[in-house]
SERO-4910 file (N, C-alpha, C, O; in steps of 0.05 Angstrom, whole numbers):
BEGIN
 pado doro    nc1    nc2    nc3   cac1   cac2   cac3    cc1    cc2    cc3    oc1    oc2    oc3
  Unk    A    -11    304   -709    -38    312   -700    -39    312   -670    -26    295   -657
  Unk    A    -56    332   -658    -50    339   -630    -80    313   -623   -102    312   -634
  Unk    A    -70    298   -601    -93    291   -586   -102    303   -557    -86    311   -540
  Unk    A   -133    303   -555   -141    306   -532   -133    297   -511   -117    278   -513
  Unk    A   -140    308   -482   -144    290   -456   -151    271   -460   -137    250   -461
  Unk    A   -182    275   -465   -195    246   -463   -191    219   -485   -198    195   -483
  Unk    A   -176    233   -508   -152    213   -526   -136    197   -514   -133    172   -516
  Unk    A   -124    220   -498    -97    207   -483   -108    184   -456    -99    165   -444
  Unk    A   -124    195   -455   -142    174   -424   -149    152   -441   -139    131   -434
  Unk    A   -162    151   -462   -173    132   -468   -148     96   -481   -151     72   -483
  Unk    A   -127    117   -486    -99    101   -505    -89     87   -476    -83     63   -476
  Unk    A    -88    101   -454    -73     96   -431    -89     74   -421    -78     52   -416
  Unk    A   -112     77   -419   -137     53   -417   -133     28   -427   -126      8   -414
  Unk    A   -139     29   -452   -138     12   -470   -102      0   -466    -98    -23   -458
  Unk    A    -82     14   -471    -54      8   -457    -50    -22   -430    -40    -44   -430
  Unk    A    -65     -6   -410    -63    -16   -386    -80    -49   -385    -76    -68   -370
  Unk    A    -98    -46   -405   -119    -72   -408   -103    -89   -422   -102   -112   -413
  Unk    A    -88    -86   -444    -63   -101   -459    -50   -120   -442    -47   -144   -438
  Unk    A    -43    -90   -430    -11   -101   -404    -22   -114   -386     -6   -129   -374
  Unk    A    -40   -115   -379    -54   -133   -350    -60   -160   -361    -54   -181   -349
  Unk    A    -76   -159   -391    -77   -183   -403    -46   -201   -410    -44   -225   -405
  Unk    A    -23   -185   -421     -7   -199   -422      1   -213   -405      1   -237   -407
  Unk    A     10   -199   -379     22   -205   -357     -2   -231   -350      7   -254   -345
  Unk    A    -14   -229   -351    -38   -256   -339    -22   -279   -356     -5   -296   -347
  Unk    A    -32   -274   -383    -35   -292   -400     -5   -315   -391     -4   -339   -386
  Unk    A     17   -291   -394     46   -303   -393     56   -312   -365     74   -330   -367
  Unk    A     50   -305   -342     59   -315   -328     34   -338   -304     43   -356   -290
  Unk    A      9   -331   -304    -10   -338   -296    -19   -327   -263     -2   -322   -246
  Unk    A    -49   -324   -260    -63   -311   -246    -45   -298   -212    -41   -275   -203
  Unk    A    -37   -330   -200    -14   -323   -172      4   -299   -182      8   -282   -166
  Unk    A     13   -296   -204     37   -278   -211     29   -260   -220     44   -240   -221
  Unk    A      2   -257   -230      5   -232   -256     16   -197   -245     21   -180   -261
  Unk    A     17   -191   -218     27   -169   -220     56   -160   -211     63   -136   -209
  Unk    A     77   -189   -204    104   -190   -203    127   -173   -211    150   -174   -203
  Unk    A    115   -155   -233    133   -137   -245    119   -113   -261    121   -106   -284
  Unk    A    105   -103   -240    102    -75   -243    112    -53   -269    135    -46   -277
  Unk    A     92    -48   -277    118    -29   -301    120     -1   -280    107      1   -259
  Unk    A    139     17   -290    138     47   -281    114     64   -285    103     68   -307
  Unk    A    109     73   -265     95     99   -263     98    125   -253     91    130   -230
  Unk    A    112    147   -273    116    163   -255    144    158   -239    149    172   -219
  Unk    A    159    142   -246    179    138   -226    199    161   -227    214    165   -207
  Unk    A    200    176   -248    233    203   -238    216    222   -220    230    237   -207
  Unk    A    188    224   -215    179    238   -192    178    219   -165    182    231   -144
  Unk    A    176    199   -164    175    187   -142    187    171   -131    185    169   -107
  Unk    A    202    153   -146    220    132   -143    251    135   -142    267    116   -140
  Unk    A    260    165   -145    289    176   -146    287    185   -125    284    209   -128
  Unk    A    287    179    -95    299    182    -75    328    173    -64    333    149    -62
  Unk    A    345    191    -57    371    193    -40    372    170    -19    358    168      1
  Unk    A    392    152    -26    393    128     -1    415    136     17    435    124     11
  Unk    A    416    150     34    443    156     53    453    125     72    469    124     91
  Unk    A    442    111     64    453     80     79    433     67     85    413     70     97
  Unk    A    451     41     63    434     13     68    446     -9     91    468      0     99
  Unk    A    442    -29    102    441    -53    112    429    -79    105    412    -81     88
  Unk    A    442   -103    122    425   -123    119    422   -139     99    407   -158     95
  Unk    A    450   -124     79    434   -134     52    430   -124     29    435   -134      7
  Unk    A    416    -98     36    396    -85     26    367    -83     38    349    -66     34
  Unk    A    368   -104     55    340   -101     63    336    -73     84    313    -65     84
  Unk    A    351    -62     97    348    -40    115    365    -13     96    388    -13     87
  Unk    A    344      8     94    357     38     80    339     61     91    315     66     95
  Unk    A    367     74     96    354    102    107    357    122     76    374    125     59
  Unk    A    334    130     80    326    151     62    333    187     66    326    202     84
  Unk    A    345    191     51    344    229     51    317    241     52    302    228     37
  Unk    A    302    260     64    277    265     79    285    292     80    307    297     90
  Unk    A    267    316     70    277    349     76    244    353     68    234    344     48
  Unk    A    233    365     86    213    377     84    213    405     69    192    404     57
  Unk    A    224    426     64    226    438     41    228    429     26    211    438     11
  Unk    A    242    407     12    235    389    -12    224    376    -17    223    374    -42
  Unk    A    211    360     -4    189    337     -9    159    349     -1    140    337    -10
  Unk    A    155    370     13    131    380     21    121    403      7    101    404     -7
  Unk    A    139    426     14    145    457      1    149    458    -27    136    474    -41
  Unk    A    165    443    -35    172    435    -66    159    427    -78    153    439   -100
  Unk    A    150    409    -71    136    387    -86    102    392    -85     89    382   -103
  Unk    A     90    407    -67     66    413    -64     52    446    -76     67    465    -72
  Unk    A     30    451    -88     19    473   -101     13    488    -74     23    510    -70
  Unk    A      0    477    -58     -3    483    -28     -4    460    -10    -22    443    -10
  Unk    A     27    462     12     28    450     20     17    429     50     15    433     75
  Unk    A     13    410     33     10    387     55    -28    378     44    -41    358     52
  Unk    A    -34    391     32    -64    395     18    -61    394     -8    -80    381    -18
  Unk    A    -46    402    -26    -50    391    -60    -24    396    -73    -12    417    -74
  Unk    A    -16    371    -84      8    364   -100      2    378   -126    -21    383   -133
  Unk    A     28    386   -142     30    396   -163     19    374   -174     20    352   -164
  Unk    A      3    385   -204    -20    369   -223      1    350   -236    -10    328   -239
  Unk    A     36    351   -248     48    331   -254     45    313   -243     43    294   -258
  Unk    A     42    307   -216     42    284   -196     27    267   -204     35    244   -205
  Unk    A      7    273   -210    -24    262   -213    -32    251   -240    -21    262   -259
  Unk    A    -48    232   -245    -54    227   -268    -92    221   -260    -97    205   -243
  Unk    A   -103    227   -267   -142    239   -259   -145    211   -273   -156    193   -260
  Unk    A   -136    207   -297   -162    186   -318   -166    161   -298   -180    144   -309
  Unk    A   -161    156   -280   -169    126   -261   -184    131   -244   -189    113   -228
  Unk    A   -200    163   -241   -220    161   -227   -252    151   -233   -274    151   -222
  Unk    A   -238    142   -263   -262    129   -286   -262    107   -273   -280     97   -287
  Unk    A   -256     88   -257   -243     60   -243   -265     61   -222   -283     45   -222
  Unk    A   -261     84   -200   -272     90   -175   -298     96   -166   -314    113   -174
  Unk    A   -297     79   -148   -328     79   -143   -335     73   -104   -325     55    -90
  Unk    A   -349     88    -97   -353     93    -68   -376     59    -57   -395     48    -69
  Unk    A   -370     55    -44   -392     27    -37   -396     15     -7   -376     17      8
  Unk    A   -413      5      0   -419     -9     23   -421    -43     20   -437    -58      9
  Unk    A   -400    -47     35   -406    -77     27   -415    -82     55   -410    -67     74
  Unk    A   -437   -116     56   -443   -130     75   -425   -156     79   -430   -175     65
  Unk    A   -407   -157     96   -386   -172    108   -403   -191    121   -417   -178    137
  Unk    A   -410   -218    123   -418   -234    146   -424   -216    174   -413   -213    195
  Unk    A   -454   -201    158   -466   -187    175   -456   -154    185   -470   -136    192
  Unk    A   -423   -155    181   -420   -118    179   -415   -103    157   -400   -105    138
  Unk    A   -429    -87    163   -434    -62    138   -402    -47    141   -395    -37    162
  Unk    A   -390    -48    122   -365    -39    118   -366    -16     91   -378    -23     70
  Unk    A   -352     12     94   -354     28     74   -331     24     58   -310     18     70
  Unk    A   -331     29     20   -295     25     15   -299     52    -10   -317     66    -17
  Unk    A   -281     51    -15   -273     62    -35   -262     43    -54   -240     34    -47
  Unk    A   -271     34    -74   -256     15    -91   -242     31   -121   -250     50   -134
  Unk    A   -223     16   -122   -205     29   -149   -199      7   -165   -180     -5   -155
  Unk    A   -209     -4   -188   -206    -26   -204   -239    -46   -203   -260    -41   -191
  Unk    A   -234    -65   -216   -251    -85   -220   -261    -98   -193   -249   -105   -173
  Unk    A   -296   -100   -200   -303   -109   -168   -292   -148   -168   -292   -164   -149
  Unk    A   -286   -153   -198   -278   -187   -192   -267   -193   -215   -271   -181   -236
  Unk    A   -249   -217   -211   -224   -221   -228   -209   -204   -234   -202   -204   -258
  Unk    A   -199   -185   -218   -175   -169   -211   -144   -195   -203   -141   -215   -188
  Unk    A   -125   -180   -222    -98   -190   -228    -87   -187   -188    -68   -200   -181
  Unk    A    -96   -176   -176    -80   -172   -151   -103   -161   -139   -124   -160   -152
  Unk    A    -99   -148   -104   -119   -135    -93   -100   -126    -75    -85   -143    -67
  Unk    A    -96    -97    -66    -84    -75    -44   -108    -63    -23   -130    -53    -31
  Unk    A   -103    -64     -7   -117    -51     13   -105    -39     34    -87    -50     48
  Unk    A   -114    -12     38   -101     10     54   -118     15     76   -142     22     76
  Unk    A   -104     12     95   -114     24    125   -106     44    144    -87     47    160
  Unk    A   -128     59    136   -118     90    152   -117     87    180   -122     66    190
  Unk    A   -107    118    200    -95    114    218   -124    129    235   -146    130    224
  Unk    A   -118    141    265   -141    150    262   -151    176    269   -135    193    276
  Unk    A   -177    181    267   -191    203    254   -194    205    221   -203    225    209
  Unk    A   -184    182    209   -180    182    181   -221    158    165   -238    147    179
  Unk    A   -221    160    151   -239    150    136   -234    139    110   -212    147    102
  Unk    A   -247    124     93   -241    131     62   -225    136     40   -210    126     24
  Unk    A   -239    158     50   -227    181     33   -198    195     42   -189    217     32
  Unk    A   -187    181     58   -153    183     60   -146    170     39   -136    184     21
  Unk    A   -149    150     35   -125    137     26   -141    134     -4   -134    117    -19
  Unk    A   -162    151    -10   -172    160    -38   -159    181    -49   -160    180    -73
  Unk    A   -147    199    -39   -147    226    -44   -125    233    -60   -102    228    -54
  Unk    A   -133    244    -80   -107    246   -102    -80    270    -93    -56    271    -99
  Unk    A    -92    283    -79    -69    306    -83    -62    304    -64    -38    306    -64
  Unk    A    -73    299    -36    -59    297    -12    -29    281    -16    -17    274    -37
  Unk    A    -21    276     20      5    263     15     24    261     -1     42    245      5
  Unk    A     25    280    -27     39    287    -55     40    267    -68     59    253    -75
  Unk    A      0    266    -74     -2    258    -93      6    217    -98     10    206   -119
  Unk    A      7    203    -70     29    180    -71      3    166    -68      0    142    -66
  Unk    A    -13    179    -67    -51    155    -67    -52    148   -102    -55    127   -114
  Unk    A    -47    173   -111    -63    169   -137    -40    158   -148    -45    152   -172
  Unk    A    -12    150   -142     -1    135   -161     -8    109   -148    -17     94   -165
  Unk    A     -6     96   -124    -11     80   -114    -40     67   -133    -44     43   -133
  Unk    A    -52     81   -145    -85     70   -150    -76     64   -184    -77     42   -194
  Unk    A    -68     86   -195    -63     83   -222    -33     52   -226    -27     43   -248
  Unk    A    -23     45   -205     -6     33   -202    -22     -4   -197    -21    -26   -208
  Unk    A    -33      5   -180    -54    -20   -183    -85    -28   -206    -89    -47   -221
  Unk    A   -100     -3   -198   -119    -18   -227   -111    -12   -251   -120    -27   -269
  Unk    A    -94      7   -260    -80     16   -280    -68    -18   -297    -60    -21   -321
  Unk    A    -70    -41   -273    -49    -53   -286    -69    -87   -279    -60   -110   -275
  Unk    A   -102    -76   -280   -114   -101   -281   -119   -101   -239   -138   -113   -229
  Unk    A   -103    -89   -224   -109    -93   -193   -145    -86   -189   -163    -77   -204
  Unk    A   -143    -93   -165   -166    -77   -149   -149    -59   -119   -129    -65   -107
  Unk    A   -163    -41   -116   -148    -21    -90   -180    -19    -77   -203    -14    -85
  Unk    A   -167    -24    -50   -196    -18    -26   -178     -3     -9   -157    -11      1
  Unk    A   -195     30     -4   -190     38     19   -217     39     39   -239     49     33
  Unk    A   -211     31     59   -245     30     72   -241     38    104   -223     33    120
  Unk    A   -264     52    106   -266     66    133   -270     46    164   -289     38    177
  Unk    A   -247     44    166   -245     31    195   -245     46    230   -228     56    245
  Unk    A   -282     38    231   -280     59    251   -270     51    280   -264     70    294
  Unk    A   -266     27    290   -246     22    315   -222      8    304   -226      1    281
  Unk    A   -196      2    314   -180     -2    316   -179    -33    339   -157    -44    338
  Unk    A   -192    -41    350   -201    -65    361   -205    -85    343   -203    -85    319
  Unk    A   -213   -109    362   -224   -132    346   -248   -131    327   -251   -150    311
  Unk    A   -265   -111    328   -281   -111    314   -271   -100    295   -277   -113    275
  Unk    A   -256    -82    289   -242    -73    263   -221    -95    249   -217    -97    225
  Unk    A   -212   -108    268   -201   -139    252   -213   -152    240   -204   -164    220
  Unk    A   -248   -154    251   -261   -175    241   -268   -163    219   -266   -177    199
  Unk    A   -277   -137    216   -281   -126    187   -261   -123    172   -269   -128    149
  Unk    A   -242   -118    170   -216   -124    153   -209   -147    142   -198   -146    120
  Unk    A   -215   -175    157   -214   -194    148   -230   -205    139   -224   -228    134
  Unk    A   -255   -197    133   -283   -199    119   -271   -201     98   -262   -219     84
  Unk    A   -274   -166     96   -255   -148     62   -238   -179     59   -246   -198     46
  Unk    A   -215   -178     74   -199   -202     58   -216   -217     43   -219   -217     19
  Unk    A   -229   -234     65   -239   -255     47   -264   -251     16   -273   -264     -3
  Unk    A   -265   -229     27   -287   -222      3   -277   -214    -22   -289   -217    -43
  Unk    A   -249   -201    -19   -226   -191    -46   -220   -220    -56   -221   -229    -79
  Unk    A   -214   -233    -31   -202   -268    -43   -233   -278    -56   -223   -291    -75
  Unk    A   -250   -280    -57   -267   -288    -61   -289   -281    -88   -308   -292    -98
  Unk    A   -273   -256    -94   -286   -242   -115   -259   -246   -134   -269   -251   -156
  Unk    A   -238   -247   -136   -210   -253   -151   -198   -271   -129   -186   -264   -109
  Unk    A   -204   -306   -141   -191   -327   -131   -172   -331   -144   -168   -327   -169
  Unk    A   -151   -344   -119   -122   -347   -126   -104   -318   -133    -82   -320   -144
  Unk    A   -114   -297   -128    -98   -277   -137    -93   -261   -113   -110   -255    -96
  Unk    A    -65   -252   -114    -56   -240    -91    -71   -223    -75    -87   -208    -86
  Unk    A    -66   -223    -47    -77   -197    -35    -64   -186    -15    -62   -200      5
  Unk    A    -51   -155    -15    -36   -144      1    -55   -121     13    -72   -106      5
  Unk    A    -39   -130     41    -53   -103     67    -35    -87     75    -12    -96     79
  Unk    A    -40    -65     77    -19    -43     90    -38    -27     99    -60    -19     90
  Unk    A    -22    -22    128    -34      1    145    -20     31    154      4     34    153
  Unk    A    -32     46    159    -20     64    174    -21     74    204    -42     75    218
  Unk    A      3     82    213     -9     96    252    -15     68    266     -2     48    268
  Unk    A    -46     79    276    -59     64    295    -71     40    279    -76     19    291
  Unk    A    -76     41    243    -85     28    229    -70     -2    235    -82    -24    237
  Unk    A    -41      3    239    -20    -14    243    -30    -42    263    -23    -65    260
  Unk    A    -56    -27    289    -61    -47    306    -75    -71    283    -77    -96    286
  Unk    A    -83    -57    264   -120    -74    251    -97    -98    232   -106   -121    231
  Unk    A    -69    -92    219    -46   -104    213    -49   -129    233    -69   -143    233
  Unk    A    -28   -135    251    -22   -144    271    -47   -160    280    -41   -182    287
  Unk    A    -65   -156    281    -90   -168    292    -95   -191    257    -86   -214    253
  Unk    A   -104   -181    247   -105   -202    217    -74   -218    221    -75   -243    220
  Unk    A    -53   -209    225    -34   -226    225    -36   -248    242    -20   -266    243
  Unk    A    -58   -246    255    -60   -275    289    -85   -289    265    -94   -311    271
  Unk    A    -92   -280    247   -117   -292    238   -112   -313    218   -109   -305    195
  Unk    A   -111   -346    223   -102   -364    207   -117   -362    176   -104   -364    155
  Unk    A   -151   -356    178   -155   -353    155   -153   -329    136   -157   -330    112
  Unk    A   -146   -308    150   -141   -286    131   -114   -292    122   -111   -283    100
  Unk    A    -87   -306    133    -65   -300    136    -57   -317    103    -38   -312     88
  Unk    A    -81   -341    100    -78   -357     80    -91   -343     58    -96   -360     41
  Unk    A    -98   -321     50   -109   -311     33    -91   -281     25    -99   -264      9
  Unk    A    -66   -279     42    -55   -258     43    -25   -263     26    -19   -287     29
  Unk    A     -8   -251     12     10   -248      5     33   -232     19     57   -238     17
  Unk    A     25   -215     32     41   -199     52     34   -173     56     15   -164     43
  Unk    A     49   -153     76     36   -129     92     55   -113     99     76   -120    110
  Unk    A     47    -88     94     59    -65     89     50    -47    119     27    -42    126
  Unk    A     79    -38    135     62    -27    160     76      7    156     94     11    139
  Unk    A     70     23    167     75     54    168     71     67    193     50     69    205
  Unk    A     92     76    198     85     88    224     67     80    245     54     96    259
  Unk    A     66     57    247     64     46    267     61     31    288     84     35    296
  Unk    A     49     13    308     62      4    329     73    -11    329     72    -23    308
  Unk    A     91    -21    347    110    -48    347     92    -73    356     78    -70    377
  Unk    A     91    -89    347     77   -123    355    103   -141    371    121   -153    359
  Unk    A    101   -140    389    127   -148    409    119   -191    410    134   -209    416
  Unk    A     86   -193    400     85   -215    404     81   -230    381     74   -254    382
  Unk    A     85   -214    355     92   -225    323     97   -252    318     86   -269    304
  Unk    A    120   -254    337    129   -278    330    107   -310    328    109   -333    318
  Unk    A     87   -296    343     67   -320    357     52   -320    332     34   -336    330
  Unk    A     57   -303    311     25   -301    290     17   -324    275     28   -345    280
  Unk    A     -1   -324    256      2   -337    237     15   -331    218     29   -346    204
  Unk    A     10   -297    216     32   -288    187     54   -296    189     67   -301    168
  Unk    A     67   -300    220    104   -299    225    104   -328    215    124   -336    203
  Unk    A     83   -346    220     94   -379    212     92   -385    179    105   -399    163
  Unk    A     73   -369    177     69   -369    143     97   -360    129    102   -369    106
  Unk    A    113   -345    140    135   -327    129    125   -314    104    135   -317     82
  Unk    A    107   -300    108     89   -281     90    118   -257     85    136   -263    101
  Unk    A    125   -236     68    135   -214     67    128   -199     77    105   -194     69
  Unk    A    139   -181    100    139   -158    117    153   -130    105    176   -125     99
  Unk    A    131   -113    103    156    -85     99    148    -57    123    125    -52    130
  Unk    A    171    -42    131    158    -29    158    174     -6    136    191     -8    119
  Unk    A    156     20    147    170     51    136    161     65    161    141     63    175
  Unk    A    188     83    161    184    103    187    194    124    185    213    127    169
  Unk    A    185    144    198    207    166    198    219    172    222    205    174    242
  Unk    A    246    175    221    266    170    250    254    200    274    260    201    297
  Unk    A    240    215    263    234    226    274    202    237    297    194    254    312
  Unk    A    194    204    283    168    201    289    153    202    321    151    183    336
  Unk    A    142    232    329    132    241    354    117    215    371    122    207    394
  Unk    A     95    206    352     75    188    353     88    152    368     87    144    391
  Unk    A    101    138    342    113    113    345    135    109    347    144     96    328
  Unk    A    151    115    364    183    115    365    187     89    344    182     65    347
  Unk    A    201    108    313    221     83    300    232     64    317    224     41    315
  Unk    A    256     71    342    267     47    345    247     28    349    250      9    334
  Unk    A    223     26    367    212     -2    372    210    -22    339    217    -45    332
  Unk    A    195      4    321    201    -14    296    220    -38    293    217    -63    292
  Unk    A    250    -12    294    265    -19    276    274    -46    293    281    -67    282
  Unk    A    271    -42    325    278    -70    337    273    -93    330    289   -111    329
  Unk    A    236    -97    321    226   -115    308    237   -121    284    243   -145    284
  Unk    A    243   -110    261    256   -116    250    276   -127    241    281   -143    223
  Unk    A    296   -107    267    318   -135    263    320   -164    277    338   -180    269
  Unk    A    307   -169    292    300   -190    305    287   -211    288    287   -234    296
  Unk    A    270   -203    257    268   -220    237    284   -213    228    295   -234    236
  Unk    A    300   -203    217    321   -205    200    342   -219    210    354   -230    191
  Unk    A    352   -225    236    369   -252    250    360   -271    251    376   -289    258
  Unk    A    330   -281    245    318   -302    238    318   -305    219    306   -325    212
  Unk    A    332   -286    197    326   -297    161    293   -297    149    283   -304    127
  Unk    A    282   -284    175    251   -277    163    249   -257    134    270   -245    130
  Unk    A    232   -253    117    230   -233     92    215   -217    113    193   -220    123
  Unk    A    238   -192    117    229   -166    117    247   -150    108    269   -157    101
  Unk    A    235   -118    108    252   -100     93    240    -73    114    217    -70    123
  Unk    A    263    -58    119    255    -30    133    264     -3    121    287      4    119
  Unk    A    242     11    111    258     40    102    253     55    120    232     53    132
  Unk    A    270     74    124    272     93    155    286    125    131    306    130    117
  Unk    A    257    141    142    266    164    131    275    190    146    262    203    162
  Unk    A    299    196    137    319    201    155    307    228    156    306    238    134
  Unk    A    296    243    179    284    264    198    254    277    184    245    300    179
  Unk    A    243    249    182    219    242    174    204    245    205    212    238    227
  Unk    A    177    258    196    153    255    212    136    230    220    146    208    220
  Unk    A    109    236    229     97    216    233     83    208    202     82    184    196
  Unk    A     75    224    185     61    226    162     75    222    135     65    220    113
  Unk    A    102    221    143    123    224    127    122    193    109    108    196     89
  Unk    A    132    169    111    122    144     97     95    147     79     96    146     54
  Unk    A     75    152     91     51    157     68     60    179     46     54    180     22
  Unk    A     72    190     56     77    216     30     96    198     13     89    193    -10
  Unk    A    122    188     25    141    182      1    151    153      2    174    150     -7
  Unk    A    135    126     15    135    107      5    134    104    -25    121    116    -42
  Unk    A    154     82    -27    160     80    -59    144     53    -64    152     31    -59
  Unk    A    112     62    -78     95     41    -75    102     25   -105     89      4   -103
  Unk    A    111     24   -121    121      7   -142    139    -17   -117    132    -37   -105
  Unk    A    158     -2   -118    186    -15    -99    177    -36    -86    184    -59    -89
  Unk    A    158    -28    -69    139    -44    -44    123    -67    -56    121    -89    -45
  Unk    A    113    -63    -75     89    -86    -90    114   -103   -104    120   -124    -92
  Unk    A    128    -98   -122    134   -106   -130    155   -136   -108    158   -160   -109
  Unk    A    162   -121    -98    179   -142    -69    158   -163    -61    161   -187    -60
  Unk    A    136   -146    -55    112   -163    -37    100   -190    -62     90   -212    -58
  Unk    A    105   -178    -81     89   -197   -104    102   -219   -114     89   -238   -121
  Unk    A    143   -217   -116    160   -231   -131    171   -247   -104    193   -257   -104
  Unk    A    154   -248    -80    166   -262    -49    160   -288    -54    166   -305    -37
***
């Protein structure tokens, strides 16, 4: 017997509420999202490693814009082929204003507003809002697995509009922290930024009480923190992951990759993927967000 869409949305639903419950039940609340199942991974997670280091912890990635952009996109750079995508989790999503200890902060939320198994939050770069790091088809499509990847599996996902890049955008970011920690206690919470987003990173990293409510942080394209070492995140030895593309106009990879290895001679947890004649935009498109949570979660 043939089932519908909204069959198939509803089985996948009911699926994902199982699996979030198991995973709780069996391993308990700190852990429940440690092992990720697959989503979508022969479209996104079969990328070409032309050389690792470190370990493993440092890999450069194969990167061809006719293939990952032209290929992969219905029209490119604006909407991913409909395989990419899976819609039924926009049943999840919901647009909101929260009041932070006095600032009005806008989000986009994807999952449960409390007792969420984990919590992700994405910080756009700028001229961005929202609705970046909402948007299903852009970037090919690597938002909407990212979302179906987190509430799909019991998470919560906040993307929220950060309009300076200053301390005041710290202080609202670390609101959000505390308010995700606060609405799902004891359960993980990971930050990743992008670009300039990278400063609003680095700034929560100097922040002792966000840093204790944090699990670790995901940076993209962009800036180098030359004075890291001083943070709270660096003393916490939280998990670090940096993505770049070697060809990036904007943030010269090397400063990255310098930071990087400079924890990595310290035995610090970090990991660097560098995509080999990758753009500035390039990491948001083809970060392998399973790969990444899953590291950040089992640290």
């Amino acid at each position: 017997m043939r089932m519908s869409t909204s069959h198939c949305t509803i089985i996948t639903a009911i699926a994902a509420f199982f699996l979030s419950a198991a995973i709780l039940s069996a391993v308990g609340p700190a852990e429940a999202a440690n092992a990720l199942p697959p989503f979508k991974d022969d479209l996104f997670s079969k990328q070409s490693v032309l050389q690792t280091g470190d370990g493993g912890a440092f890999e450069v990635i194969d990167y061809d814009e006719m293939r990952d952009i032209n290929g992969r996109d219905q029209i490119p750079q604006k909407r991913v082929q409909q395989k990419y995508v899976a819609l039924g989790i926009r049943k999840a999503q919901a647009d909101e204003t929260l009041s932070l200890d006095g600032i009005k902060l806008d989000v986009t939320r994807v999952g449960p507003a409390g007792n969420a198994a984990f919590t992700v939050i994405f910080i756009h770069g700028r001229d961005g809002d929202r609705r970046l790091g909402a948007n299903d088809y852009s970037f090919g499509g690597n938002f909407n697995r990212l979302k179906n990847l987190v509430a799909g599996n019991g998470g919560v996902y906040y993307s929220p509009t950060v309009r300076n890049f200053d301390s005041s955008g710290v202080a609202a970011i670390s609101g959000l922290i505390r308010y995700a920690s606060a609405q799902s206690p004891g359960r993980p919470v990971i930050l990743s930024c992008a670009s300039m987003g990278s400063q609003v990173c680095w700034g929560v990293a100097r922040d002792s009480d966000s840093v204790k409510r944090l699990k670790g942080m995901l940076v993209m394209s962009g800036v180098s923190d030359p004075d890291f070492t001083r943070s709270a995140f660096y003393k916490a030895k939280l998990p670090l992951w940096f993505a770049h593309g070697s060809r990036d106009p904007v943030y010269a990879a090397a400063n990255q990759q310098a930071l990087f290895e400079s924890l990595n001679n310290a035995k610090y947890p970090a990991r660097f993927t560098l995509f080999q004649t990758g753009n500035h935009g390039t990491p948001i498109r083809m970060i392998d967000w399973r790969k990444v949570l899953n590291w950040i979660l089992a640290a």
